[in-house]
ROFI-132363 format. One record per atom (N, C-alpha, C): residue in one letter; atom name; y, x negated, z. Coordinates in steps of 0.001 Angstrom, whole numbers, plus 500000, padded with zeros to 6 digits. Layout:
# ROFI-132363
{a; CA; {Y; X; Z}}
...
This chain:
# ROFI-132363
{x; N; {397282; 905514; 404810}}
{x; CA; {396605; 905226; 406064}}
{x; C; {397637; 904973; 407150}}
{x; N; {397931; 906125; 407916}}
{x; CA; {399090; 906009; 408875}}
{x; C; {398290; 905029; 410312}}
{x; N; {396882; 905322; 410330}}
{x; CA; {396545; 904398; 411222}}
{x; C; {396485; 903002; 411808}}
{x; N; {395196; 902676; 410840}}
{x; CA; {395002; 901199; 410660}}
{x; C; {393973; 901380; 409688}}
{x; N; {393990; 900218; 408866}}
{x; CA; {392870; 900028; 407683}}
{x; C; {391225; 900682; 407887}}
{x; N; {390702; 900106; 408915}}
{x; CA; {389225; 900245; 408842}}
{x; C; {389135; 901350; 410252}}
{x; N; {389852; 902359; 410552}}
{x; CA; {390010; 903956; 411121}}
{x; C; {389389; 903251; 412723}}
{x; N; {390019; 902259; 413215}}
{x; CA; {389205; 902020; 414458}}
{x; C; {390353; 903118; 415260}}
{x; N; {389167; 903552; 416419}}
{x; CA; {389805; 904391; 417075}}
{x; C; {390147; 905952; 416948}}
{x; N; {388883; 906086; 415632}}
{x; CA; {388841; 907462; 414968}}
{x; C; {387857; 908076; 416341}}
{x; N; {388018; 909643; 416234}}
{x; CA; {386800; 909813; 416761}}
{x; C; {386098; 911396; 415942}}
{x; N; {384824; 910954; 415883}}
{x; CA; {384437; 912122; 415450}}
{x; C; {383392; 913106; 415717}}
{x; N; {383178; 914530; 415269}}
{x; CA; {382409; 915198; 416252}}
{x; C; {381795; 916208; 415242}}
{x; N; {380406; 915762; 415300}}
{x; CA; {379439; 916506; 414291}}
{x; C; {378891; 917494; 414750}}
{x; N; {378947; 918973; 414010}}
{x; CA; {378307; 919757; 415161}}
{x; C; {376960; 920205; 413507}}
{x; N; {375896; 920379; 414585}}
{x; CA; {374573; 920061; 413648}}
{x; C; {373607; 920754; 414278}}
{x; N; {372852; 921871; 413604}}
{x; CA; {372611; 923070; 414042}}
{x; C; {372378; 923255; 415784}}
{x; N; {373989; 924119; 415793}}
{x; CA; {374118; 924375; 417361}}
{x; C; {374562; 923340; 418548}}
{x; N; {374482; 921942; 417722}}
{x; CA; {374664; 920741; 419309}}
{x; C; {375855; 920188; 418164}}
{x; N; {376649; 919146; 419242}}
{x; CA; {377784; 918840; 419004}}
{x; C; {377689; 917349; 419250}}
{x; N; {377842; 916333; 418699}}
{x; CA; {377802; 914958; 418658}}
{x; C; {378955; 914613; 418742}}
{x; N; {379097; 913637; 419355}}
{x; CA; {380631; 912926; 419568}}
{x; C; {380296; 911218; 419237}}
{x; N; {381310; 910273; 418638}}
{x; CA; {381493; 908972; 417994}}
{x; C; {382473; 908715; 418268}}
{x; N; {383273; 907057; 418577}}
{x; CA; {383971; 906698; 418402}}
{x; C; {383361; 905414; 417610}}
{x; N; {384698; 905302; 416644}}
{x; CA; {384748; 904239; 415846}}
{x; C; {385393; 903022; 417023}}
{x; N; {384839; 902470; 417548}}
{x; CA; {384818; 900668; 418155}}
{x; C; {384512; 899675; 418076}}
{x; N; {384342; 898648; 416816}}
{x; CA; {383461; 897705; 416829}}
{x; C; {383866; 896736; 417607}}
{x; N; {382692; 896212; 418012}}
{x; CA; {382698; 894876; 419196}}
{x; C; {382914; 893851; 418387}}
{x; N; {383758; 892973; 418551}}
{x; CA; {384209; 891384; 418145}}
{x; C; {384046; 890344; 418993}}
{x; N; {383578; 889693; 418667}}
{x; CA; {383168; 888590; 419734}}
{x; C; {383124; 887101; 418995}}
{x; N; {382597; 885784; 419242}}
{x; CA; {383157; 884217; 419098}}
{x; C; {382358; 884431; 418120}}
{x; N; {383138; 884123; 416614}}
{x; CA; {382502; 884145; 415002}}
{x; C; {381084; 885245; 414977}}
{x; N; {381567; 886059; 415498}}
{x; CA; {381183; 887772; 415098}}
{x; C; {381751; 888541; 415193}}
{x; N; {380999; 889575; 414370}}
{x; CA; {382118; 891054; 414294}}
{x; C; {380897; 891929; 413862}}
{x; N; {380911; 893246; 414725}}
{x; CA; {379995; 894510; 414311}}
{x; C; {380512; 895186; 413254}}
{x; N; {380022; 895758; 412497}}
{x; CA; {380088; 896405; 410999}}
{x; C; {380984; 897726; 412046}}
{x; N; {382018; 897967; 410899}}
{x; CA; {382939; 899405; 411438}}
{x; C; {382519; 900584; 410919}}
{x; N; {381067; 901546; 411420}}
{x; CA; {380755; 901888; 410864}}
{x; C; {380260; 903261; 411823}}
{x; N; {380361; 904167; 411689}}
{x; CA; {379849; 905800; 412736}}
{x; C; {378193; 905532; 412188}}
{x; N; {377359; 906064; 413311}}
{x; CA; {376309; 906677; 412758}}
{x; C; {375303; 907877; 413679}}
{x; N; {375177; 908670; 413298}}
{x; CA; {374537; 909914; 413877}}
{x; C; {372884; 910197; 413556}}
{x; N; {372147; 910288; 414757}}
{x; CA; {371207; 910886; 414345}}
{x; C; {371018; 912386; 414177}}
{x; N; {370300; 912619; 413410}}
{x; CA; {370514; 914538; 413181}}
{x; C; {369009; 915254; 413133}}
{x; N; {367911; 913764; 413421}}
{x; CA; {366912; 914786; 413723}}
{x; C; {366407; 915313; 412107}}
{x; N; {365735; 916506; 412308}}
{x; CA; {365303; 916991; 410932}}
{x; C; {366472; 917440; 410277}}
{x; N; {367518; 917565; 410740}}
{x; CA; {368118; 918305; 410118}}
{x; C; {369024; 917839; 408743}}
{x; N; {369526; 918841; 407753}}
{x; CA; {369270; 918072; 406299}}
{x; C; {371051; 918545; 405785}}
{x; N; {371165; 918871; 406910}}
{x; CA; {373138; 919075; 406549}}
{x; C; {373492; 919003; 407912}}
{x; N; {375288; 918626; 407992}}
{x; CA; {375849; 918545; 408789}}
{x; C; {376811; 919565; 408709}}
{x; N; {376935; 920142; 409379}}
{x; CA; {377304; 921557; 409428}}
{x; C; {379032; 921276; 409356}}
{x; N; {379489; 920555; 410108}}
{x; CA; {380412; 920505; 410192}}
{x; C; {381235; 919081; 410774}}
{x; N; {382328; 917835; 410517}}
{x; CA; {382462; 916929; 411066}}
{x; C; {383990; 917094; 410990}}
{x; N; {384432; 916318; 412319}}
{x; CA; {385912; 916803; 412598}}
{x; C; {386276; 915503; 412748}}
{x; N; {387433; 914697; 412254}}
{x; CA; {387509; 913549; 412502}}
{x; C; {388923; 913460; 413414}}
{x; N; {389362; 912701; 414292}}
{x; CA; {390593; 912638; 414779}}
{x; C; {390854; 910956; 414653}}
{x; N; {391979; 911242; 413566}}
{x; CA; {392227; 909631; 413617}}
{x; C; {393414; 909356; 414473}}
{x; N; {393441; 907834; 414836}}
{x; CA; {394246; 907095; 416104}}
{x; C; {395502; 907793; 415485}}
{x; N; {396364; 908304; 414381}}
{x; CA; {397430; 908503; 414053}}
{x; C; {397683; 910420; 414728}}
{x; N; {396574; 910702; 414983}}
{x; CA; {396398; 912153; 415381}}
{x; C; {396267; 913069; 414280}}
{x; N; {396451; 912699; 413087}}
{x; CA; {395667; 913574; 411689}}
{x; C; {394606; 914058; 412432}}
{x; N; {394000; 915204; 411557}}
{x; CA; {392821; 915726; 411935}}
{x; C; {392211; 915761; 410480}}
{x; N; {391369; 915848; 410170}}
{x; CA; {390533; 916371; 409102}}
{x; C; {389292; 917224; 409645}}
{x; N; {388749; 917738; 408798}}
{x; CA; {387546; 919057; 408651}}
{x; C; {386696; 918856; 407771}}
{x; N; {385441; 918485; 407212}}
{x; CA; {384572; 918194; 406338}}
{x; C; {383134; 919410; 406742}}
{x; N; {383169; 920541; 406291}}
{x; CA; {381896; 921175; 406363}}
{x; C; {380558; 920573; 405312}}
{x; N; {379516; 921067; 405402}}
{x; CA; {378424; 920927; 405045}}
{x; C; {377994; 920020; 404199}}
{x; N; {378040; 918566; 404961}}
{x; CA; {377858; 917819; 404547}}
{x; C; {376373; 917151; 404258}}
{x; N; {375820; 916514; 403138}}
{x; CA; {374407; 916406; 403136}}
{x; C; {374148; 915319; 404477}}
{x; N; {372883; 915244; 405097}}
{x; CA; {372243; 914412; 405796}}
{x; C; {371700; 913218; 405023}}
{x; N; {371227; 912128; 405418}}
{x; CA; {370763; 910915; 405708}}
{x; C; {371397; 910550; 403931}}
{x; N; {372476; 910199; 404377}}
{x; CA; {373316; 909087; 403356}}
{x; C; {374307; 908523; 403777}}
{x; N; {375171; 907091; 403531}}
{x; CA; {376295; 906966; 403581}}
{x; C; {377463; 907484; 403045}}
{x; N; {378707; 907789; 404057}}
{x; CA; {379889; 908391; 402864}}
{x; C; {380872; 907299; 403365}}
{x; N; {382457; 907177; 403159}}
{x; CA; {383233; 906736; 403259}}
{x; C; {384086; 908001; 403470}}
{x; N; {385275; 907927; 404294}}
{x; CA; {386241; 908707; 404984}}
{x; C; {387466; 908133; 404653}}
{x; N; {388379; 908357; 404373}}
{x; CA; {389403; 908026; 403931}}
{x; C; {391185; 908870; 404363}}
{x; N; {391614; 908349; 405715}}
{x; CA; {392619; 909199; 406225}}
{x; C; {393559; 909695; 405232}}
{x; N; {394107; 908963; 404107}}
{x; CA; {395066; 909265; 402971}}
{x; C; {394601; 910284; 401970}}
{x; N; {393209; 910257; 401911}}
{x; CA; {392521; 911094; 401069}}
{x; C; {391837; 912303; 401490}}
{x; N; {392675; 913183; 401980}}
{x; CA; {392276; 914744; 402540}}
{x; C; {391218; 915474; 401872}}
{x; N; {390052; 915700; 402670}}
{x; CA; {389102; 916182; 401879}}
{x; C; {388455; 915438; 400656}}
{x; N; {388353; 914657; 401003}}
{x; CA; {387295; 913475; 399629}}
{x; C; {386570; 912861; 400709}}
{x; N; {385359; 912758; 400361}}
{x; CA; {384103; 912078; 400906}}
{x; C; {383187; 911743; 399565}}
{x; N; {383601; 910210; 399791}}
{x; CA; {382813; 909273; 398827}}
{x; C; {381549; 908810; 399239}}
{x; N; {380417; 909296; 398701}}
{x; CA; {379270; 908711; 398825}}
{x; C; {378439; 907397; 398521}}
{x; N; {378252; 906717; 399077}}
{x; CA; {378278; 905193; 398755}}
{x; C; {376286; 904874; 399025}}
{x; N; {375789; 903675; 399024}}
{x; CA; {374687; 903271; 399067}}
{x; C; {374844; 901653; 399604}}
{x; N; {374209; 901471; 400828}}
{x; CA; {374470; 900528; 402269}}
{x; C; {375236; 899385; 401446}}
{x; N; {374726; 898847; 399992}}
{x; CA; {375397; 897439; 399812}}
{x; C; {376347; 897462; 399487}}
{x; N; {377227; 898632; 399193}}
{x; CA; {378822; 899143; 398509}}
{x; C; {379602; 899133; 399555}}
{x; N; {378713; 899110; 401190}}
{x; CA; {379564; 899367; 402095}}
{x; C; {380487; 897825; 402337}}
């Protein structure tokens, strides 16, 4: 992880039949809180993600095609091409 641990400052860009979504990873911190570091996209009906491009703060790029819809994964800058699929309480 040439970045930082939890990819703040990633940004990423889902393109999902024909439209193109854009994310940045920012969570807000504030007096004894903190927002979960976490992307999330709506995609509508649609049941794959065609394609997600991630640019992390280190300037890596990664490429993840056809990815399934409505689940959690985990992203991992050190781990090129692995997308771990997880379930909300693992997060």
């Amino acid at each position: 992880d040439k970045s930082n641990r939890r990819g703040i400052g990633a940004r990423l860009t889902a393109e999902v039949n024909g439209r193109t979504l854009v994310r940045e990873l920012f969570p807000a911190n504030g007096f004894l809180s903190q927002s979960p570091a976490h992307v999330q996209f709506g995609l509508d009906a649609a049941a794959v993600v065609d394609k997600l491009t991630v640019r992390w703060p280190s300037g890596k790029v990664q490429v993840f095609e056809r990815l399934a819809a409505d689940r959690h994964i985990v992203l991992d800058e050190a781990k090129d091409g692995q997308v771990e699929t997880v379930t909300p309480g693992q997060m």
